[in-house]
C-alpha positions as CSV (number, residue, x, y, z in Angstrom):
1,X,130.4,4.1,28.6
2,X,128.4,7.1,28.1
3,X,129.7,9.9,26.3
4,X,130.5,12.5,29.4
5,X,132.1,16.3,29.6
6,X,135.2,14.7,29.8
7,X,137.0,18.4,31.2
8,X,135.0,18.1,34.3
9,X,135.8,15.3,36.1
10,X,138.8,13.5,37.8
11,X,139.0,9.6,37.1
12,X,140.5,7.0,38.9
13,X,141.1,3.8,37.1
14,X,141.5,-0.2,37.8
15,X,142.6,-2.5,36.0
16,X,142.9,-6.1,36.9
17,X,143.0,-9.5,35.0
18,X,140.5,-11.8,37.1
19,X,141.4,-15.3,34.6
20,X,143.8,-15.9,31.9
21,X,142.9,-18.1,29.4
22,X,144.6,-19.8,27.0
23,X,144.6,-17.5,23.6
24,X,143.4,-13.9,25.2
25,X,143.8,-12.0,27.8
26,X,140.7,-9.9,29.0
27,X,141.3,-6.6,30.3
28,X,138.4,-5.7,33.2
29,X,138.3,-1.7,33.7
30,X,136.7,-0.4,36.7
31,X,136.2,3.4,36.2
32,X,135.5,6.0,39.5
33,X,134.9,9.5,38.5
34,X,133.2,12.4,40.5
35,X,130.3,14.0,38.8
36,X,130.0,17.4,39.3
37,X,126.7,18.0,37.6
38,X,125.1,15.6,39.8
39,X,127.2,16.3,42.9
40,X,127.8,11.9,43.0
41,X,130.3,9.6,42.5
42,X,130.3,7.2,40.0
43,X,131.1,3.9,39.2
44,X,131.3,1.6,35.7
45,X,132.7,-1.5,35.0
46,X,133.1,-3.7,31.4
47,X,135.4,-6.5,30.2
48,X,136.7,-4.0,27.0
49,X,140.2,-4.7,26.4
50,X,143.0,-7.6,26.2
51,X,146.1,-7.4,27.6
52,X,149.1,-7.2,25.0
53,X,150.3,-10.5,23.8
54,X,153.9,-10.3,26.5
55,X,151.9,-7.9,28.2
56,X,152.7,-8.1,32.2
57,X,149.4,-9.4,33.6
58,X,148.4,-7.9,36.8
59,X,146.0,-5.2,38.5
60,X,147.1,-1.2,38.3
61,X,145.0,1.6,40.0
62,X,146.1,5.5,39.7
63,X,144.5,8.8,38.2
64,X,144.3,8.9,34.2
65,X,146.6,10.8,32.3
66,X,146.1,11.8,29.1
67,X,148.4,13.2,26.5
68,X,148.9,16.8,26.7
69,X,149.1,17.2,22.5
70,X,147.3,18.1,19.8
71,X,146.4,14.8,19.3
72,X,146.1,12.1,21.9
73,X,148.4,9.3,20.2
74,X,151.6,9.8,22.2
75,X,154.1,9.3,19.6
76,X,156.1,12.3,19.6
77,X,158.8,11.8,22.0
78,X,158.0,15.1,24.2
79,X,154.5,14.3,24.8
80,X,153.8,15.1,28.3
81,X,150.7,13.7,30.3
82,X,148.0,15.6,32.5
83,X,148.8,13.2,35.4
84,X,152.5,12.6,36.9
85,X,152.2,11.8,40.6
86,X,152.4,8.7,41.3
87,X,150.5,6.0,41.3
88,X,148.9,7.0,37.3
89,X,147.9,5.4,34.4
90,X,148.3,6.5,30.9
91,X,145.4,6.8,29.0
92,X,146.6,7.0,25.0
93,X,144.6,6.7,21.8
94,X,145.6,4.4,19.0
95,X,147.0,5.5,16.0
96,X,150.3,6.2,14.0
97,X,152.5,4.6,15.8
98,X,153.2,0.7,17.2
99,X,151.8,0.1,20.7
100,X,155.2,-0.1,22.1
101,X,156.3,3.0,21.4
102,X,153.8,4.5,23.6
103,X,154.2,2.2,26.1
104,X,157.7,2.6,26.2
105,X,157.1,6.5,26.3
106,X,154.3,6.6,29.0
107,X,156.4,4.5,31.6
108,X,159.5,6.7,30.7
109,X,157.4,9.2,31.8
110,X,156.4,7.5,35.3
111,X,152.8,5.5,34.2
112,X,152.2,2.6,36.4
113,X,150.0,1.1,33.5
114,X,149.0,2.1,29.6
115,X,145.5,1.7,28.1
116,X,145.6,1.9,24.6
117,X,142.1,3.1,22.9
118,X,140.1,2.6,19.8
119,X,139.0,6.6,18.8
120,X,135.2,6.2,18.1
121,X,135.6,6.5,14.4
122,X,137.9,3.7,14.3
123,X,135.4,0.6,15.6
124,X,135.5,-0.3,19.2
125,X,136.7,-4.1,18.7
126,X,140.5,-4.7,20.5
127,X,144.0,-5.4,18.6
128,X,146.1,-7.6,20.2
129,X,149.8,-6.2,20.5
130,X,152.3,-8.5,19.5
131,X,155.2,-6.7,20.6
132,X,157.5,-7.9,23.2
């Protein structure tokens, strides 16, 4: 996706699983956002992610929340998000800590669904979480 003024828009994101093969599990993201530079909406789509290993497979749809933190790993136990209303999805950058942890702390926190990122400098290929 094209690198965007991230500050200035509000997001709405899909997820949805249209197959499951046998080994992975690809993750399709729709993405919505309102542009305010160009006064449109806007629309992307791409097959970048896997679900988790025992990852519940289905579609999720809310407003993105992000970690409101220093960082954006969510692994300090008080992270709170940007988004809490209901129906919302967590978005939460990868990094020192497991998968789960976030997981567990975004749903604690009300998330309908987690989507775990690669930070640019990190490479944008997916890690499979193992954890149950």
């Amino acid at each position: 996706m094209k690198e965007k003024n991230k500050s200035s828009y509000s997001c709405l994101l899909v997820v949805a699983v249209l197959f499951r093969a046998a080994e992975t599990v690809p993750a399709y993201v729709n993405l919505f956002y309102f542009n305010i530079t160009s006064n449109s909406t806007v629309t992307e789509q791409c097959e970048c992610g896997e679900f988790g290993v025992n990852s519940p497979l289905g579609t999720a749809s809310g407003l993105v929340g992000i970690p409101k933190s220093a960082n954006l790993q969510a692994c300090d136990s008080h992270t709170e998000f940007t988004v809490t209303e209901a129906p919302w999805i967590a978005l939460i950058e990868r990094g020192n800590c497991r998968f789960s942890e976030k997981i567990h702390l975004a749903a604690k926190k009300g998330a309908e669904a987690v989507v775990i990122y690669n930070a640019p400098e990190s490479g944008s290929y997916p890690i499979r979480m193992a954890h149950s």
